[in-house]
RODORO-534871 format. One record per residue (C-alpha): residue number from 1; residue in three letters; x, y, z. Coordinates in steps of 0.05 Angstrom, whole numbers. Example, Ala and Ser with C-alpha at 12.3 -4.5 7.8 and 13.67 -1.06 7.14 Angstrom:
% residues 2
n->1; res->ALA; east->246; north->-90; up->156;
n->2; res->SER; east->273; north->-21; up->143;
//
This chain:
% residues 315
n->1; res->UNK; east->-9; north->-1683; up->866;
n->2; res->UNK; east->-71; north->-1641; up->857;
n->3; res->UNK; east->-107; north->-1642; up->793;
n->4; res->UNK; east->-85; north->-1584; up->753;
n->5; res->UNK; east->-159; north->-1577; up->719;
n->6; res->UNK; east->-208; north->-1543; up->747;
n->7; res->UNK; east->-282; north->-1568; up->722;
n->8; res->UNK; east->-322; north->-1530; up->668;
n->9; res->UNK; east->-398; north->-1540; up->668;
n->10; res->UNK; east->-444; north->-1531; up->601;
n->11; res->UNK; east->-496; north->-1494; up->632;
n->12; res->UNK; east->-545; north->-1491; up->561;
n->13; res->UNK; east->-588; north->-1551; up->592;
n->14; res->UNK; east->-617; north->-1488; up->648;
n->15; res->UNK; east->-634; north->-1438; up->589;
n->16; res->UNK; east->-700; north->-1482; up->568;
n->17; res->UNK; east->-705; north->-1544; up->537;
n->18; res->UNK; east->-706; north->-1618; up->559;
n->19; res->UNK; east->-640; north->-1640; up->571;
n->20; res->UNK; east->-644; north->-1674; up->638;
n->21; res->UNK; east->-588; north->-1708; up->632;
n->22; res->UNK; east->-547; north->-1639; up->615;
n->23; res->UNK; east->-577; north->-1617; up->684;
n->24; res->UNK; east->-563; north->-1679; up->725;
n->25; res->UNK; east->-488; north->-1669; up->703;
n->26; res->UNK; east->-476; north->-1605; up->713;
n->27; res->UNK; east->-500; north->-1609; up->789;
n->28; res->UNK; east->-462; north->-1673; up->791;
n->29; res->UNK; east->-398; north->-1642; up->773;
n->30; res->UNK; east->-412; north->-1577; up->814;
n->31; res->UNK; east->-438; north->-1612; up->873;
n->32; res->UNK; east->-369; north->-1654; up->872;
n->33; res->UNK; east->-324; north->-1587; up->863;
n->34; res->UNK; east->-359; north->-1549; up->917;
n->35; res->UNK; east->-351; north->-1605; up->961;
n->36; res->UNK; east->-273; north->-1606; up->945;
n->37; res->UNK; east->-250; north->-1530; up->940;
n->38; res->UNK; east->-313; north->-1492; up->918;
n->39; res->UNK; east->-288; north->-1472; up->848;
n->40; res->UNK; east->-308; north->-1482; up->774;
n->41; res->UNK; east->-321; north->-1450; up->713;
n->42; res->UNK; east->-383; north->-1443; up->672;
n->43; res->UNK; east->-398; north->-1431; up->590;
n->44; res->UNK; east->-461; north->-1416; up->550;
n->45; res->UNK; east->-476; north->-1375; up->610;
n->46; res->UNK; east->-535; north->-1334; up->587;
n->47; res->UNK; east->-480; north->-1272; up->581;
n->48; res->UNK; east->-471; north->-1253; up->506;
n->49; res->UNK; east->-401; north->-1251; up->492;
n->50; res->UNK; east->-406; north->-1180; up->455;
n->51; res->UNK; east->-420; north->-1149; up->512;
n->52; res->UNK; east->-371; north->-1175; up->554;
n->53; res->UNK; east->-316; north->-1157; up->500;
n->54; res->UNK; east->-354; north->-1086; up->504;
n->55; res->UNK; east->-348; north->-1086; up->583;
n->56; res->UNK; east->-275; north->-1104; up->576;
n->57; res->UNK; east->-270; north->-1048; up->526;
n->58; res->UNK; east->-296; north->-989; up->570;
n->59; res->UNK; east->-269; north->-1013; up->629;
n->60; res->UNK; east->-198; north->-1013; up->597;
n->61; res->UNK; east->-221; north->-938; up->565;
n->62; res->UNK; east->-236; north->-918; up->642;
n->63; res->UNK; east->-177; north->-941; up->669;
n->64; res->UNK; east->-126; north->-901; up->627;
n->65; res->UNK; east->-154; north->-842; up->635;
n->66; res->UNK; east->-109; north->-797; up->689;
n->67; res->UNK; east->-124; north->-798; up->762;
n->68; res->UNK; east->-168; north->-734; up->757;
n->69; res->UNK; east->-214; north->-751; up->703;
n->70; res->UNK; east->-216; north->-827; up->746;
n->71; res->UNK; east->-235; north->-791; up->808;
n->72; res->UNK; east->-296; north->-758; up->787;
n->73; res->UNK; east->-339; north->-812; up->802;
n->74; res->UNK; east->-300; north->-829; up->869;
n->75; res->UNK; east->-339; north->-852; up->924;
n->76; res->UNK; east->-406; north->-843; up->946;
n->77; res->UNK; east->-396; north->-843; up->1028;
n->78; res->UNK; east->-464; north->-863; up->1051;
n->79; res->UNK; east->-449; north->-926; up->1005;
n->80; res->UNK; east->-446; north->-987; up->1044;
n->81; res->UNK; east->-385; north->-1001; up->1005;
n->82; res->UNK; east->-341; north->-948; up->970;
n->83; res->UNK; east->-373; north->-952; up->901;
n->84; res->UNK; east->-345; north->-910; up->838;
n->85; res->UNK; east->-274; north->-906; up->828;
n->86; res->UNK; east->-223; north->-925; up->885;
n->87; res->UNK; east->-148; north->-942; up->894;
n->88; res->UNK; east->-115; north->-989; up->941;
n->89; res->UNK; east->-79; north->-956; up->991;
n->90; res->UNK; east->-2; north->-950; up->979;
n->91; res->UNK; east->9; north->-997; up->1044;
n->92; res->UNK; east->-46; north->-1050; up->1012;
n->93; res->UNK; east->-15; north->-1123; up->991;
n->94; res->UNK; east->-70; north->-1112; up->940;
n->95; res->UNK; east->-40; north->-1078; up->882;
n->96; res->UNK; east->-98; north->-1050; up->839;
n->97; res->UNK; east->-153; north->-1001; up->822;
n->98; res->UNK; east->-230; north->-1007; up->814;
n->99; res->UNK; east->-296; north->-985; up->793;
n->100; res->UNK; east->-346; north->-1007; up->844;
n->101; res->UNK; east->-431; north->-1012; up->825;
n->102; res->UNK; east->-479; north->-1036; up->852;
n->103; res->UNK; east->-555; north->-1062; up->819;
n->104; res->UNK; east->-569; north->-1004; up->764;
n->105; res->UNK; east->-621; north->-980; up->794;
n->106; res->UNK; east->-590; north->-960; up->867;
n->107; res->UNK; east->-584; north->-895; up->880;
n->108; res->UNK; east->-509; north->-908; up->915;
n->109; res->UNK; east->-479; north->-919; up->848;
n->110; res->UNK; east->-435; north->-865; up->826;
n->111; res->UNK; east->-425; north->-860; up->750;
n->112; res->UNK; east->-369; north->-821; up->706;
n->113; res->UNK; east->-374; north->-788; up->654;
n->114; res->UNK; east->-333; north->-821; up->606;
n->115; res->UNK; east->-329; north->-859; up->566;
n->116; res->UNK; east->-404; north->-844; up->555;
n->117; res->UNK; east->-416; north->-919; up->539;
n->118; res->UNK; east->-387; north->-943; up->616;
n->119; res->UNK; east->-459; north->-934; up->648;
n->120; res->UNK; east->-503; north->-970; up->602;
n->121; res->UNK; east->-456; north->-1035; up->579;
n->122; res->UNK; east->-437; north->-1045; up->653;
n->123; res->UNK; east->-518; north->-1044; up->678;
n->124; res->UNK; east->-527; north->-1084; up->620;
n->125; res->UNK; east->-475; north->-1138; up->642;
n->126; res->UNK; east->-491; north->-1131; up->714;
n->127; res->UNK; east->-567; north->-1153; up->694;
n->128; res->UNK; east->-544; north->-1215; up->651;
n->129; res->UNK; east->-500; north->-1237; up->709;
n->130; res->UNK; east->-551; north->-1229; up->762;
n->131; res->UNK; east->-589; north->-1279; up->726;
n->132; res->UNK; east->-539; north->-1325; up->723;
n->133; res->UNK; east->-535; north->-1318; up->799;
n->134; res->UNK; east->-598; north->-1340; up->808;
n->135; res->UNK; east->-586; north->-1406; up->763;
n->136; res->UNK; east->-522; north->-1421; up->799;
n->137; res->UNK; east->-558; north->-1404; up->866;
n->138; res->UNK; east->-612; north->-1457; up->852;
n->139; res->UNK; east->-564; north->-1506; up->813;
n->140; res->UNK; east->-530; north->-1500; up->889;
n->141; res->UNK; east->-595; north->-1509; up->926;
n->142; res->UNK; east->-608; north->-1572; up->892;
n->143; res->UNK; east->-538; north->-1603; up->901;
n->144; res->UNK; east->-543; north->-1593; up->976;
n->145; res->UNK; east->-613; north->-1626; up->974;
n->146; res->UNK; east->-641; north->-1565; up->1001;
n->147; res->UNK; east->-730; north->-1558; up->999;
n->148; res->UNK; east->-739; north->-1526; up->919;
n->149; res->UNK; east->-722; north->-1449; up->915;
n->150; res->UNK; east->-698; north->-1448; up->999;
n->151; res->UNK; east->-646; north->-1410; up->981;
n->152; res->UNK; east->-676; north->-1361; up->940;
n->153; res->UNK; east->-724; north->-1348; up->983;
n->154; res->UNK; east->-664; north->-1341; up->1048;
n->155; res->UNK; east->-622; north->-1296; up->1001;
n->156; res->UNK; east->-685; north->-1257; up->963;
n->157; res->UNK; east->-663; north->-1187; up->969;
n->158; res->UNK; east->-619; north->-1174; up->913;
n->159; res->UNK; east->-606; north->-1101; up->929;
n->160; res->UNK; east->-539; north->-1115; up->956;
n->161; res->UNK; east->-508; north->-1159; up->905;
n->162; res->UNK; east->-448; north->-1113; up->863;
n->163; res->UNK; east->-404; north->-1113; up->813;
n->164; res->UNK; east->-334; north->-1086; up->813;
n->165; res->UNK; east->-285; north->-1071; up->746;
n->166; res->UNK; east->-205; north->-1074; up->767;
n->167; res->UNK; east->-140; north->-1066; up->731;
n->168; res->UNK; east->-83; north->-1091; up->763;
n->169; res->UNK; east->-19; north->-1056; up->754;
n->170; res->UNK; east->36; north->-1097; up->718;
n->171; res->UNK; east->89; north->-1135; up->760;
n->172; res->UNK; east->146; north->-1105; up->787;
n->173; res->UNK; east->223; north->-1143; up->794;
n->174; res->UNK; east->214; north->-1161; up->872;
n->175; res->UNK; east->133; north->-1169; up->865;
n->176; res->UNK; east->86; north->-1203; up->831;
n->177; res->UNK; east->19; north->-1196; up->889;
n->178; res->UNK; east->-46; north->-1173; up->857;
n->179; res->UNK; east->-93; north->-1200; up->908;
n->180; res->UNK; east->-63; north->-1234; up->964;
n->181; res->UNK; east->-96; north->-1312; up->981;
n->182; res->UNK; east->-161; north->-1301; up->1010;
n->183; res->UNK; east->-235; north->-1331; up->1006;
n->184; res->UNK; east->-294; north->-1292; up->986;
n->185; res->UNK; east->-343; north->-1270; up->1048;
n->186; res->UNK; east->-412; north->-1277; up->1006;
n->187; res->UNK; east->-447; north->-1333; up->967;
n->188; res->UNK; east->-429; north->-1332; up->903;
n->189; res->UNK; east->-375; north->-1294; up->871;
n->190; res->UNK; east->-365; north->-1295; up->786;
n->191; res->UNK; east->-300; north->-1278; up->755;
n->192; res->UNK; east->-285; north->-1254; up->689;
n->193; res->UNK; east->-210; north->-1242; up->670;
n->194; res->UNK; east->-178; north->-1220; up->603;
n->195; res->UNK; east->-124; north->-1256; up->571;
n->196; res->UNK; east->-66; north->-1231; up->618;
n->197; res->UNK; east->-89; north->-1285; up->668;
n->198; res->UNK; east->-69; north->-1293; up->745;
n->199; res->UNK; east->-120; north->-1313; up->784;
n->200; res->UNK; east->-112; north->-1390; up->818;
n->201; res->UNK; east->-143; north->-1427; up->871;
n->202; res->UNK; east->-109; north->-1473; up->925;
n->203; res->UNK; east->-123; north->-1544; up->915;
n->204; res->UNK; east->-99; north->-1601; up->956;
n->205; res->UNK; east->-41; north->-1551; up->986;
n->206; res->UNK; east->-24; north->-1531; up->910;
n->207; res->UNK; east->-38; north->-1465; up->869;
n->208; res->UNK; east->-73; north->-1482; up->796;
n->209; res->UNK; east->-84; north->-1426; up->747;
n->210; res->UNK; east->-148; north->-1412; up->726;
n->211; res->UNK; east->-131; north->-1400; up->647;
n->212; res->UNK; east->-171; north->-1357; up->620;
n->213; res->UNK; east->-212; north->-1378; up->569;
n->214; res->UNK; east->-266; north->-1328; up->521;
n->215; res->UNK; east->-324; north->-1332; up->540;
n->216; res->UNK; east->-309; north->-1373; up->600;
n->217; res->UNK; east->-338; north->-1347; up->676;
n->218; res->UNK; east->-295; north->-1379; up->737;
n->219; res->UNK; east->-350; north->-1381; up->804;
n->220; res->UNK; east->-322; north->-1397; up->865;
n->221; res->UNK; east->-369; north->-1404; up->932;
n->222; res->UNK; east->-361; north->-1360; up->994;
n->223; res->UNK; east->-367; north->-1360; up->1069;
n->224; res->UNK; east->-438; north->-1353; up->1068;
n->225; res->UNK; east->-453; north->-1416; up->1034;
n->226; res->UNK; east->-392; north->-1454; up->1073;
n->227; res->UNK; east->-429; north->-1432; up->1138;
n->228; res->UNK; east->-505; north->-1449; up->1120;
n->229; res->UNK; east->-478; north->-1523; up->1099;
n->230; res->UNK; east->-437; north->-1536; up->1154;
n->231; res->UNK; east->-378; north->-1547; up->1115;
n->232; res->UNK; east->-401; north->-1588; up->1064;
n->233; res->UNK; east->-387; north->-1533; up->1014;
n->234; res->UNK; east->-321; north->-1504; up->1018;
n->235; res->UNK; east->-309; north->-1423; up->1009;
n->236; res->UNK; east->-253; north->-1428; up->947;
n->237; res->UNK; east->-177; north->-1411; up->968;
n->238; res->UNK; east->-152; north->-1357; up->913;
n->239; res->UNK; east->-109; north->-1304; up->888;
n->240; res->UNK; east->-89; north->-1260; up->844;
n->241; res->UNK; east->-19; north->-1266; up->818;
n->242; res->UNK; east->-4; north->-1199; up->771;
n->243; res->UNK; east->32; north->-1219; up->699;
n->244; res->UNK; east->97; north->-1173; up->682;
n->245; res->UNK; east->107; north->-1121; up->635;
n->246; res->UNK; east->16; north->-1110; up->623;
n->247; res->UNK; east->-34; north->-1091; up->673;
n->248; res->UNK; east->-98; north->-1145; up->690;
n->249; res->UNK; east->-160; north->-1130; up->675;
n->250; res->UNK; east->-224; north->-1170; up->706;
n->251; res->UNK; east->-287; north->-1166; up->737;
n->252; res->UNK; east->-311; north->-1193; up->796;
n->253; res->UNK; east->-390; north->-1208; up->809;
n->254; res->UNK; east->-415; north->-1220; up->882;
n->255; res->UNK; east->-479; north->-1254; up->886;
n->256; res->UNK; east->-492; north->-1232; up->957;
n->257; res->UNK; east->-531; north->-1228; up->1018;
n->258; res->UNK; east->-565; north->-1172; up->1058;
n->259; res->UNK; east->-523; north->-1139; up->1115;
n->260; res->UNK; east->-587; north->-1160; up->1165;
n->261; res->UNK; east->-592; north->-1229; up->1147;
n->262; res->UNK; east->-571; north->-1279; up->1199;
n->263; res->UNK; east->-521; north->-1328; up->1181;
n->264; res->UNK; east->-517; north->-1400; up->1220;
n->265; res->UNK; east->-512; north->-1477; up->1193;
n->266; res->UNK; east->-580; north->-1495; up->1169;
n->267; res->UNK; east->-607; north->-1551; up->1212;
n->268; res->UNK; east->-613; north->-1600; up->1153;
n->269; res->UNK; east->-543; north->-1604; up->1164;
n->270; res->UNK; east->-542; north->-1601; up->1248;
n->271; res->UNK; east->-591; north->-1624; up->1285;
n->272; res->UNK; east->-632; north->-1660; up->1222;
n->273; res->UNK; east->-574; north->-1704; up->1215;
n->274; res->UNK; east->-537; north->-1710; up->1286;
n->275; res->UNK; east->-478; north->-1664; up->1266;
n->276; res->UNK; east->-460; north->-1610; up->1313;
n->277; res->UNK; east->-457; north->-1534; up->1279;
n->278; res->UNK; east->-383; north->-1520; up->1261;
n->279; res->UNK; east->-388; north->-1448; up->1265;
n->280; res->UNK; east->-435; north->-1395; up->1317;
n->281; res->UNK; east->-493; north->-1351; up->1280;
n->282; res->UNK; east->-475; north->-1273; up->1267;
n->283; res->UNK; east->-508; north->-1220; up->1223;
n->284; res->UNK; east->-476; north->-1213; up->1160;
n->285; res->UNK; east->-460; north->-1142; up->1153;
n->286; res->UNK; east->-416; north->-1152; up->1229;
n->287; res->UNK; east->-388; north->-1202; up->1180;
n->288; res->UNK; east->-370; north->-1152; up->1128;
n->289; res->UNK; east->-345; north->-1101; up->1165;
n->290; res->UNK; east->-293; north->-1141; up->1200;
n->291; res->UNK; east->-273; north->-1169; up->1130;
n->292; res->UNK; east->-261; north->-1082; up->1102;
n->293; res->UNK; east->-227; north->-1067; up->1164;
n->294; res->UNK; east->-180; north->-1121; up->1143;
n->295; res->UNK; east->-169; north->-1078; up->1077;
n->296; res->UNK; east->-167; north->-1009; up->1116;
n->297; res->UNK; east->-124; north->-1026; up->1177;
n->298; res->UNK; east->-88; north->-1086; up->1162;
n->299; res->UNK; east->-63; north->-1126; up->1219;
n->300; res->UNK; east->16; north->-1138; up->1229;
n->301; res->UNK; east->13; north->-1209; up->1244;
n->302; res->UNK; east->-29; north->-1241; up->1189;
n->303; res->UNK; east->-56; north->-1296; up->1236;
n->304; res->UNK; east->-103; north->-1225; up->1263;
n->305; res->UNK; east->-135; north->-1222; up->1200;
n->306; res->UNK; east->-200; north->-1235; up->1206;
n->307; res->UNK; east->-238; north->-1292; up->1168;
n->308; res->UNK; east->-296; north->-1340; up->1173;
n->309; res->UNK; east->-255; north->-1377; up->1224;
n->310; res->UNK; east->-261; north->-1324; up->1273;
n->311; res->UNK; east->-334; north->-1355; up->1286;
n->312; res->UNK; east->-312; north->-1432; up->1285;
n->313; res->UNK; east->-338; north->-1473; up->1339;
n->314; res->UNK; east->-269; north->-1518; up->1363;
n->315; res->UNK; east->-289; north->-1568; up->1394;
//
């Protein structure tokens, strides 16, 4: 029977201080989920809980507005993803609509105009959360017994990380799929859901809710940190299941990695320690772009759906 609690870390001992022994549990307890399923939950984050009720706020204000006033800020097409407003295709498993950003400052971002708040609390947030990124990033590094700051200095470019606002449409009688079971392709992915719930993680064969809690951020690791340890770290199993009768609102943070980077198990856990590499090197953004054609074309047989096993070594 899996356990039916997933960890939550303190993460106060990282925001100055002396509390060592804080520290040493929190990467004791992360180190241990990430070696398991790759999921747990964080509080006193460094993101101020008035602003996330404030990016809940506009995000719900954004979302009921009609389709017209929605698609004013659609797309920006030499984005490398679609950012502003989009809608999964009618065919999509996925049943929901977002609002897609990334850093503040890129010039790919594609604002609307209302409500005239969106802009400014969701750069605000997306700042705060960056941050906390970095933290989990380096809690991460030091759990994996990486050299100090290696992979801040592998994943510096910070250009590409984003931030996307969704609202999943209530439940119907015959289905209940917001996102279907999936891991994340980047590093580091935070998720911040409103009271409606839904989103779980496989454990031991078993789905367990992730209950949402104020003030609470669920991180799960991705592909790219699954592949650089060779396994060690697992790329989190979840889903989004959608509640009846009220839509789902979250946001999803993606601490990621640049398109040109080039991905392979690290060699402190190959050839520094006799293991063979469990997956062959690619560049990321090849990565990526298998992963949205998965969203655009979607194969019939779901064992063509493309995933971080598609570059497994079997031997």
């Amino acid at each position: 029977m899996a356990d039916s609690s997933i960890p939550t870390v303190d993460l106060s001992p990282f925001f100055g201080g002396n509390d060592e022994d804080g520290k040493r549990e929190a990467i004791k307890v992360i180190g241990e989920a990430c070696s398991e399923y790759g999921f747990f939950q964080i509080v006193n984050h460094g993101v101020p809980l008035d602003l996330l009720t404030k990016a809940f706020e506009v995000s719900k204000t954004f979302f009921e507005y009609p389709d017209e006033e929605k698609r004013k800020s659609s797309a920006n097409p030499e984005a490398p993803l679609p950012t502003g407003y989009s809608r999964q295709p009618e065919h999509s498993a996925d049943k929901n609509e977002y609002f897609l950003m990334f850093p503040p400052s890129s010039h790919f971002n594609v604002y609307p105009p209302n409500p005239p708040q969106f802009r400014e609390v969701l750069a605000e947030a997306f700042s705060y959360l960056r941050k906390t990124g970095l933290i989990i990033e380096s809690i991460l590094n030091e759990c994996l017994g990486l050299p100090p700051n290696f992979l801040q200095e592998f994943n510096h470019d910070r250009g590409c990380d984003l931030m996307v606002a969704l609202r999943y449409f209530p439940a119907t009688e015959t289905e209940n799929n917001g996102l279907t079971e999936h891991e994340d392709g980047n590093c580091i992915t935070f998720v911040l859901q409103d009271d409606a719930g839904g989103l779980e993680v496989r454990k031991d064969g078993e789905w367990i809710p992730a209950a949402p809690s104020k003030g609470t951020i669920v991180v799960n690791v991705g592909d790219v940190i699954q592949v650089l340890s060779n396994n060690k770290f697992k790329s989190a199993t979840h889903r989004v299941v959608r509640p009846k009768d009220k839509s789902r609102y979250s946001f999803a943070f993606f601490h990621n990695l640049h398109g040109d980077k080039w991905v392979e198990p690290l060699p402190q856990f190959t050839t520094e320690v006799g293991e063979a590499p469990k997956y062959r090197g690619f560049v990321y953004k090849e990565y990526q772009a298998l992963r949205m054609r998965n969203k655009t074309h979607p194969p019939s047989r779901p064992e063509d759906v493309i995933q971080i096993t598609h570059y497994a070594i079997n031997k």
